[in-house]
mmJSON file of the N, C-alpha and C atoms, coordinates in Angstrom:
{"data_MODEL":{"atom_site":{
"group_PDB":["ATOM","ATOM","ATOM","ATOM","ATOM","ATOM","ATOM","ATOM","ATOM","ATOM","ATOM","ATOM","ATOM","ATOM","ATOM","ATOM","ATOM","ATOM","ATOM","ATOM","ATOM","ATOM","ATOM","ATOM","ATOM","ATOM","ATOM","ATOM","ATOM","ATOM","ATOM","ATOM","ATOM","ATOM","ATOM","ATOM","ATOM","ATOM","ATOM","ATOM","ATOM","ATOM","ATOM","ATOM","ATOM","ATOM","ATOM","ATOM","ATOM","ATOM","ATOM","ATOM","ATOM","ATOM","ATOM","ATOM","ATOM","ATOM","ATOM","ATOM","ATOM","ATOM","ATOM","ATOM","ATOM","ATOM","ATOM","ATOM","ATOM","ATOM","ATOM","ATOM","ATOM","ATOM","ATOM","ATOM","ATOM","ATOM","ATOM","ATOM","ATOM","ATOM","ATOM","ATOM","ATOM","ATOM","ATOM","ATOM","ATOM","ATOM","ATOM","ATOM","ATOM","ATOM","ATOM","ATOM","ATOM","ATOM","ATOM","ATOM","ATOM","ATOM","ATOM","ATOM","ATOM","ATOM","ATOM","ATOM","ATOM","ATOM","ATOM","ATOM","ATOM","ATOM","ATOM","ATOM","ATOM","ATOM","ATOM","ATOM","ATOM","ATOM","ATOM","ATOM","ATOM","ATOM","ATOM","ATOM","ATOM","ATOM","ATOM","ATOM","ATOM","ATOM","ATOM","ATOM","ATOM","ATOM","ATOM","ATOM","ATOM","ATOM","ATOM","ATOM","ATOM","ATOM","ATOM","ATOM","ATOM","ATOM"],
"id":[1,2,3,4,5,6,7,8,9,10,11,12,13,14,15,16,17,18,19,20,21,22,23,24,25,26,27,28,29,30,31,32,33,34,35,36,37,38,39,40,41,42,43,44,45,46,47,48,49,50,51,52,53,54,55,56,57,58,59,60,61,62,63,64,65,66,67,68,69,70,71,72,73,74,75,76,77,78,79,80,81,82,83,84,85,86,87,88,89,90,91,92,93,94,95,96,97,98,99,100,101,102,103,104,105,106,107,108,109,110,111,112,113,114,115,116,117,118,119,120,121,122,123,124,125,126,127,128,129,130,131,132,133,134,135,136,137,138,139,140,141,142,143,144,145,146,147,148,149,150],
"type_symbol":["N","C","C","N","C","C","N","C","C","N","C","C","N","C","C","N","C","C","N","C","C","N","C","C","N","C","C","N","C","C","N","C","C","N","C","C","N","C","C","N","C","C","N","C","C","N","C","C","N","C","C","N","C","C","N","C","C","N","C","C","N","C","C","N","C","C","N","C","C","N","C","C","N","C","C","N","C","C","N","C","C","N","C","C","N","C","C","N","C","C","N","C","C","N","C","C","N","C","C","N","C","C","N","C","C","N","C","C","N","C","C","N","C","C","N","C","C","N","C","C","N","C","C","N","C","C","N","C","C","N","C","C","N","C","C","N","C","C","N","C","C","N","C","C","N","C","C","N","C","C"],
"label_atom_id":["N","CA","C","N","CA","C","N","CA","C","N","CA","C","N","CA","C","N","CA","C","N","CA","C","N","CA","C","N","CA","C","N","CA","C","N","CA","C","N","CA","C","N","CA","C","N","CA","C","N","CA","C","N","CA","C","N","CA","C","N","CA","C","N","CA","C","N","CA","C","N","CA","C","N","CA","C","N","CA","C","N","CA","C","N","CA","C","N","CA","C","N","CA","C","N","CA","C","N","CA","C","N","CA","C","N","CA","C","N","CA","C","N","CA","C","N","CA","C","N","CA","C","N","CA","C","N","CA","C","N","CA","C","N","CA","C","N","CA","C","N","CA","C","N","CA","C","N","CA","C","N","CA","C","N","CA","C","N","CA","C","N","CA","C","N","CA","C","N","CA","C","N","CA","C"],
"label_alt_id":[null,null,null,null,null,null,null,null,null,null,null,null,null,null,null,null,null,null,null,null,null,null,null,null,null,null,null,null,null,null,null,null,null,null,null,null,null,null,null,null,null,null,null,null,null,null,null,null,null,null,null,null,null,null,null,null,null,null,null,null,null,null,null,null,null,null,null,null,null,null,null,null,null,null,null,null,null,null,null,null,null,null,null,null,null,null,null,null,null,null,null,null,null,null,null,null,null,null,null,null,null,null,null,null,null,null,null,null,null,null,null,null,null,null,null,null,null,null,null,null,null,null,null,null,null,null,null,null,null,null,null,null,null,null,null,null,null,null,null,null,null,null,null,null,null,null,null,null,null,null],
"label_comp_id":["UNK","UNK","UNK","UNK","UNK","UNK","UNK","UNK","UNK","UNK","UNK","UNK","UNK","UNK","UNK","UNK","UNK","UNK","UNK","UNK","UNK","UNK","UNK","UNK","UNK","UNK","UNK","UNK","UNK","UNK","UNK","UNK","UNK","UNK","UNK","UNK","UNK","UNK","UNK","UNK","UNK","UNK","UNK","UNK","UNK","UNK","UNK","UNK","UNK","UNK","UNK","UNK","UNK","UNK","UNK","UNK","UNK","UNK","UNK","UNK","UNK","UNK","UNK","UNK","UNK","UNK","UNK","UNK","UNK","UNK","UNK","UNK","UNK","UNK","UNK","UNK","UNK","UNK","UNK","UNK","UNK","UNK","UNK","UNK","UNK","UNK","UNK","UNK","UNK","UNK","UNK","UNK","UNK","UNK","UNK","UNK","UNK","UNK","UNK","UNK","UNK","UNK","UNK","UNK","UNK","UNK","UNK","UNK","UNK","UNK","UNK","UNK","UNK","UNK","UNK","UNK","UNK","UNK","UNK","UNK","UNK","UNK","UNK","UNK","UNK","UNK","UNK","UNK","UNK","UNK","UNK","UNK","UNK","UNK","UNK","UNK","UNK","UNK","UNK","UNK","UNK","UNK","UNK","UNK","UNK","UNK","UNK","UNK","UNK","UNK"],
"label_asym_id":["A","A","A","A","A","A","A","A","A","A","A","A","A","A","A","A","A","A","A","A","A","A","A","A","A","A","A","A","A","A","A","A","A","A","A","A","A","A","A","A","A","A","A","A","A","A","A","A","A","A","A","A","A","A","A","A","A","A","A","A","A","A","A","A","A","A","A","A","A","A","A","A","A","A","A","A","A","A","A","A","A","A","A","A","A","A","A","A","A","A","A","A","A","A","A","A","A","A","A","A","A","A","A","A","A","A","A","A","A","A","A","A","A","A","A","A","A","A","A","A","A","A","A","A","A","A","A","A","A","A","A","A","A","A","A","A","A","A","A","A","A","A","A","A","A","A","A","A","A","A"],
"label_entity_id":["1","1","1","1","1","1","1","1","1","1","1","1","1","1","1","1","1","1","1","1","1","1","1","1","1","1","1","1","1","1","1","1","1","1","1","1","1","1","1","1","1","1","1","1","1","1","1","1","1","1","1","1","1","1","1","1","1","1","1","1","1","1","1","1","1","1","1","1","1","1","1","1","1","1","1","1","1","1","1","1","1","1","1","1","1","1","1","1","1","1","1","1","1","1","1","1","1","1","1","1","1","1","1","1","1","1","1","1","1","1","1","1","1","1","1","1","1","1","1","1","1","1","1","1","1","1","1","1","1","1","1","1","1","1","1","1","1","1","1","1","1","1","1","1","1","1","1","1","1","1"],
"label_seq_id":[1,1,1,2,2,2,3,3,3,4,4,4,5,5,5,6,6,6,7,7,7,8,8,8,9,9,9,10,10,10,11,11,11,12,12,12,13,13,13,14,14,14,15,15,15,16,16,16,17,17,17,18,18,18,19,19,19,20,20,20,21,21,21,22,22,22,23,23,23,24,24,24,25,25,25,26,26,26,27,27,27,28,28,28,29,29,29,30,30,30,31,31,31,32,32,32,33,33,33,34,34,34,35,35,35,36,36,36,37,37,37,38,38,38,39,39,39,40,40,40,41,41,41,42,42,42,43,43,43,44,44,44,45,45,45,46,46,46,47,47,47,48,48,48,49,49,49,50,50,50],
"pdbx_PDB_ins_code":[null,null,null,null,null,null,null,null,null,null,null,null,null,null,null,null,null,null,null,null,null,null,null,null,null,null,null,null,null,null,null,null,null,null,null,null,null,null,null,null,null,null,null,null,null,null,null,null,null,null,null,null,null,null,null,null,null,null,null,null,null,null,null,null,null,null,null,null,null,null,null,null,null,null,null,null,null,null,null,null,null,null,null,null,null,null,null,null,null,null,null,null,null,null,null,null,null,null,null,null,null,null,null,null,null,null,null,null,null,null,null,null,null,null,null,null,null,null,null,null,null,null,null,null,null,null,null,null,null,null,null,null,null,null,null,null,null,null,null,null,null,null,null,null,null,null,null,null,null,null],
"Cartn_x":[-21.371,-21.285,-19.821,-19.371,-18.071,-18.358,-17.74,-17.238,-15.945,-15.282,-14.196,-13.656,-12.429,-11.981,-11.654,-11.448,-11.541,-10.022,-9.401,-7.638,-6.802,-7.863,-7.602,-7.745,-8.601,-8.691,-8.164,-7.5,-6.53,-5.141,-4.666,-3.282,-3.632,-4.134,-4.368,-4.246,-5.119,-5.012,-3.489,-2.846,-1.5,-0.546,-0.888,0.148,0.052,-1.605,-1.448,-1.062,-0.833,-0.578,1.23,1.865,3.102,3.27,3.082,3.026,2.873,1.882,1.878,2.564,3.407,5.011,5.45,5.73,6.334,5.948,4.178,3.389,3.956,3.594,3.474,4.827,5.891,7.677,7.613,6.857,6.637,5.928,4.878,4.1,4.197,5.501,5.515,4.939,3.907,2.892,3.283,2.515,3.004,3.001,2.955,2.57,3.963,5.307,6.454,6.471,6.0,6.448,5.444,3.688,3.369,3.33,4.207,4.414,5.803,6.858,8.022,6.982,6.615,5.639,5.567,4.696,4.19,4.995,5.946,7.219,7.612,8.068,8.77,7.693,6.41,5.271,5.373,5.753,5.44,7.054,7.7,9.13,8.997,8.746,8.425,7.799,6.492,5.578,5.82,6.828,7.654,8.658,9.315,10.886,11.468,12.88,13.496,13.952,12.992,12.895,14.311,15.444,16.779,16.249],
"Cartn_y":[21.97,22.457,22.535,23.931,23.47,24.141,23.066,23.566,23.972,24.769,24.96,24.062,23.374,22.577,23.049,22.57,23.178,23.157,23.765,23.659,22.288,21.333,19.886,19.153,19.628,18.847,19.379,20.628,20.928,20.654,20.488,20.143,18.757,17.967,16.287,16.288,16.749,16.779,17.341,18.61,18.624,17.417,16.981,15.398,14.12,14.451,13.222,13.899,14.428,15.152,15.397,15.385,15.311,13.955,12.753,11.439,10.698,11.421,10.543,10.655,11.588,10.88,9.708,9.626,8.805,7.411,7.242,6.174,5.581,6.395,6.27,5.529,5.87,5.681,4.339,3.878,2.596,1.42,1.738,1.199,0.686,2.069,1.683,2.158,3.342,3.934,4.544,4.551,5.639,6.854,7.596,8.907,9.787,9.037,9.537,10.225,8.716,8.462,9.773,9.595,10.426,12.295,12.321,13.604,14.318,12.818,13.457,13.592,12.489,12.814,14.035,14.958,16.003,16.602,17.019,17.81,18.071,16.652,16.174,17.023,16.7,17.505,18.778,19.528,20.883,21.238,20.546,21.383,21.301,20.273,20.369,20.922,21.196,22.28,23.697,23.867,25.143,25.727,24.655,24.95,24.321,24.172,23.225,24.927,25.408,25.88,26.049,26.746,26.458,27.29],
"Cartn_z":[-1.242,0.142,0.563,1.016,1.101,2.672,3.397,5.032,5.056,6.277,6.589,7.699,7.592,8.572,9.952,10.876,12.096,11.923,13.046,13.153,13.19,13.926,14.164,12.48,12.289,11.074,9.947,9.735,8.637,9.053,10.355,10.801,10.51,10.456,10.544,8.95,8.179,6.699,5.896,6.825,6.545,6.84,7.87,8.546,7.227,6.83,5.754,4.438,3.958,2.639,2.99,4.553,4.613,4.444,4.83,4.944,3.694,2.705,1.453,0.579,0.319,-0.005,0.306,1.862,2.25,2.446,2.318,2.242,0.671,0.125,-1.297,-1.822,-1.416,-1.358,-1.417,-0.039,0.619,-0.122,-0.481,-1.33,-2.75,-3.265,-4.516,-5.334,-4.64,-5.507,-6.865,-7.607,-8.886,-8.603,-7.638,-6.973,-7.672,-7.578,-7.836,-9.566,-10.164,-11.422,-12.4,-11.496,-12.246,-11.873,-10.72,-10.734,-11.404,-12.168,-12.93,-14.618,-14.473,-16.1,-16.263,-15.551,-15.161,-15.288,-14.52,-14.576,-16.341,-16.639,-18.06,-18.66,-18.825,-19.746,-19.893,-18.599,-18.621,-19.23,-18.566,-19.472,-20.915,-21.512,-22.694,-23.533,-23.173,-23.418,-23.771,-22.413,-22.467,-22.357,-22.893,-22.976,-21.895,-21.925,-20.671,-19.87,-18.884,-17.933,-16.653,-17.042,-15.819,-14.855],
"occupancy":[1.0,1.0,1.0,1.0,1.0,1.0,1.0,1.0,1.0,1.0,1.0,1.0,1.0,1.0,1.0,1.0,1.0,1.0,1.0,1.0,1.0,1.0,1.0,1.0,1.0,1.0,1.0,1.0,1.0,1.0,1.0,1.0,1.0,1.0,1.0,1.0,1.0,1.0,1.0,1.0,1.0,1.0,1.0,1.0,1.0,1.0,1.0,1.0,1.0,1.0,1.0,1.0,1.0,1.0,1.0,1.0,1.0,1.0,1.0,1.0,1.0,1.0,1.0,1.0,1.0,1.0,1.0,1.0,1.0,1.0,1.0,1.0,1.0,1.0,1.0,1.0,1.0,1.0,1.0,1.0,1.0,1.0,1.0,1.0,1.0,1.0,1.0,1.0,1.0,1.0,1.0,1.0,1.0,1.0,1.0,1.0,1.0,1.0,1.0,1.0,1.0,1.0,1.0,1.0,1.0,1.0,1.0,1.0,1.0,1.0,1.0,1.0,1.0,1.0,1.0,1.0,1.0,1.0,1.0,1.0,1.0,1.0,1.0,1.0,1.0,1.0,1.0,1.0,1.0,1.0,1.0,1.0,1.0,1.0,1.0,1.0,1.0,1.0,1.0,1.0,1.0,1.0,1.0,1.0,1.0,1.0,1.0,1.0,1.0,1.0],
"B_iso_or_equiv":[0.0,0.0,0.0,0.0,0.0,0.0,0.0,0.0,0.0,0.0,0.0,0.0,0.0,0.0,0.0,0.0,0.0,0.0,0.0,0.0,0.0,0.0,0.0,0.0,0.0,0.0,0.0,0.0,0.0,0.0,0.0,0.0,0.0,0.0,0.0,0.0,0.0,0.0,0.0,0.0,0.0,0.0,0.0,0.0,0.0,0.0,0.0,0.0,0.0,0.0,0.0,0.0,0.0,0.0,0.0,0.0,0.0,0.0,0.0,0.0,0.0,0.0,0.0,0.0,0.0,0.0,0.0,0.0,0.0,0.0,0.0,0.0,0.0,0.0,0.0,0.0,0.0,0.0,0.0,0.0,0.0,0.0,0.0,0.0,0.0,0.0,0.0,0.0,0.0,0.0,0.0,0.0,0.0,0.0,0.0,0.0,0.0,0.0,0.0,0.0,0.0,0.0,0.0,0.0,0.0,0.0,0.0,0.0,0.0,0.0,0.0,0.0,0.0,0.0,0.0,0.0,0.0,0.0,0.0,0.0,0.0,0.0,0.0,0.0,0.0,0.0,0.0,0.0,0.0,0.0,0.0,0.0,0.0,0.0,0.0,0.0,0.0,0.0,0.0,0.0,0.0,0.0,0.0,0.0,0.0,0.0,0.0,0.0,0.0,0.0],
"pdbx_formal_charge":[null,null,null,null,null,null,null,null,null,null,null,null,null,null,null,null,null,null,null,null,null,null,null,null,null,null,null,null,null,null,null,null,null,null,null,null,null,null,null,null,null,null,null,null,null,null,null,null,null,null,null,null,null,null,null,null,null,null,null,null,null,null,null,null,null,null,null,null,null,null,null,null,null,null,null,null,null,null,null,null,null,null,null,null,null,null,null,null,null,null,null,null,null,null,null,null,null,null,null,null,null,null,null,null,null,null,null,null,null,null,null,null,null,null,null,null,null,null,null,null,null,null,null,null,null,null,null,null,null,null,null,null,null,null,null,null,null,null,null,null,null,null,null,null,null,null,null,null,null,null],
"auth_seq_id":[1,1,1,2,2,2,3,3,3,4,4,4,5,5,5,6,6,6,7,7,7,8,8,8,9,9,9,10,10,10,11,11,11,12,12,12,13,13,13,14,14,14,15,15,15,16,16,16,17,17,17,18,18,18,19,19,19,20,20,20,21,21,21,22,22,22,23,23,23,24,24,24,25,25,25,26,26,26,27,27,27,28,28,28,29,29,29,30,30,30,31,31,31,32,32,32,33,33,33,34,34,34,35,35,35,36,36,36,37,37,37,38,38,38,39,39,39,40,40,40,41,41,41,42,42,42,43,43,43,44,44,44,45,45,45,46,46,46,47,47,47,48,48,48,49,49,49,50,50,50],
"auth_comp_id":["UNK","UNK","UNK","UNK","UNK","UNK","UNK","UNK","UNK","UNK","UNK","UNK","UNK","UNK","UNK","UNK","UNK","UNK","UNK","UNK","UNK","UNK","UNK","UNK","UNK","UNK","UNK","UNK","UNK","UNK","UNK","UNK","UNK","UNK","UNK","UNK","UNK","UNK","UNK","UNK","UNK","UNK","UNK","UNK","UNK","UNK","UNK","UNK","UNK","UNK","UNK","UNK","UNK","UNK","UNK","UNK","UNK","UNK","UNK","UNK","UNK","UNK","UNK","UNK","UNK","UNK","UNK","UNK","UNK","UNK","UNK","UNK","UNK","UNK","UNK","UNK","UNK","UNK","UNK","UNK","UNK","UNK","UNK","UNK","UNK","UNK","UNK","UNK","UNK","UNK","UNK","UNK","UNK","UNK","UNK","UNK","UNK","UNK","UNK","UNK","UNK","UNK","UNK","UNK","UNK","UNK","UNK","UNK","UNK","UNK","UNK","UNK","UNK","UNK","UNK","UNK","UNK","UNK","UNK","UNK","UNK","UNK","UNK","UNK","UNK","UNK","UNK","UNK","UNK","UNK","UNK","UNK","UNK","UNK","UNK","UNK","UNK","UNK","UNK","UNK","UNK","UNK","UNK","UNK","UNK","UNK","UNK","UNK","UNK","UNK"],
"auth_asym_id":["A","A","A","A","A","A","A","A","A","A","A","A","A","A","A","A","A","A","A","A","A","A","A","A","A","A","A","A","A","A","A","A","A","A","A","A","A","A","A","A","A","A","A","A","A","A","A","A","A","A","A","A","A","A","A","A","A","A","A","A","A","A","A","A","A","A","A","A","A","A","A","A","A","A","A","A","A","A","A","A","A","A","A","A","A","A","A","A","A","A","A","A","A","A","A","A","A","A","A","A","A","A","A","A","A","A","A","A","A","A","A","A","A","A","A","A","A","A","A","A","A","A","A","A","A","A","A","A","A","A","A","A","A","A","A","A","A","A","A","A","A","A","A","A","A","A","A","A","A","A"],
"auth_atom_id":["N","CA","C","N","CA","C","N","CA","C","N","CA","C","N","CA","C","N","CA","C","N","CA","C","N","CA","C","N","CA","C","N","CA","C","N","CA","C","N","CA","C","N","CA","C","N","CA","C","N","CA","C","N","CA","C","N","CA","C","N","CA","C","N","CA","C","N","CA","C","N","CA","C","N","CA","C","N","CA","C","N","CA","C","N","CA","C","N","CA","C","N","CA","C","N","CA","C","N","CA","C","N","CA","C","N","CA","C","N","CA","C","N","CA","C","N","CA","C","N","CA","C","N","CA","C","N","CA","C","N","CA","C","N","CA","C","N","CA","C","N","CA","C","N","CA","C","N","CA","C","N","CA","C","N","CA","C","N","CA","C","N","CA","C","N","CA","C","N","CA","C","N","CA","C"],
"pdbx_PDB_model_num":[1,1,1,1,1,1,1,1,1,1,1,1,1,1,1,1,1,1,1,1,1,1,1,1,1,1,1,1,1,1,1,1,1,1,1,1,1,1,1,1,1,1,1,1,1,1,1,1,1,1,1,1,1,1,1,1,1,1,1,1,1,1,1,1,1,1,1,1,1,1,1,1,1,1,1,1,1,1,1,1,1,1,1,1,1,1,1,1,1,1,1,1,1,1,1,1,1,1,1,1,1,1,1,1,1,1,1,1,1,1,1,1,1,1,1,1,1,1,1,1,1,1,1,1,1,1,1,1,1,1,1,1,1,1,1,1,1,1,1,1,1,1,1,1,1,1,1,1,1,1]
}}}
């Protein structure tokens, strides 16, 4: 079932998706580490990308 969010609730869902960076920063999360993995993976994959 997929609904569409109302305006309130996709600006609120943008606020937290801006924020969890910065939660994440805070916390310590791995949020950082596994989005350079990622990065590192794909350059590798396909060449170091300038």
């Amino acid at each position: 079932l997929i609904m569409k969010p109302s305006s309130f609730e996709s600006s609120r869902y943008s606020n937290f998706k801006l924020m969890l960076p910065y939660e994440a920063q805070n916390s310590g999360y791995i949020y950082f580490n596994s989005e350079d993995i990622l990065r590192r993976r794909i350059k590798n994959r396909y060449g170091l990308l300038s």
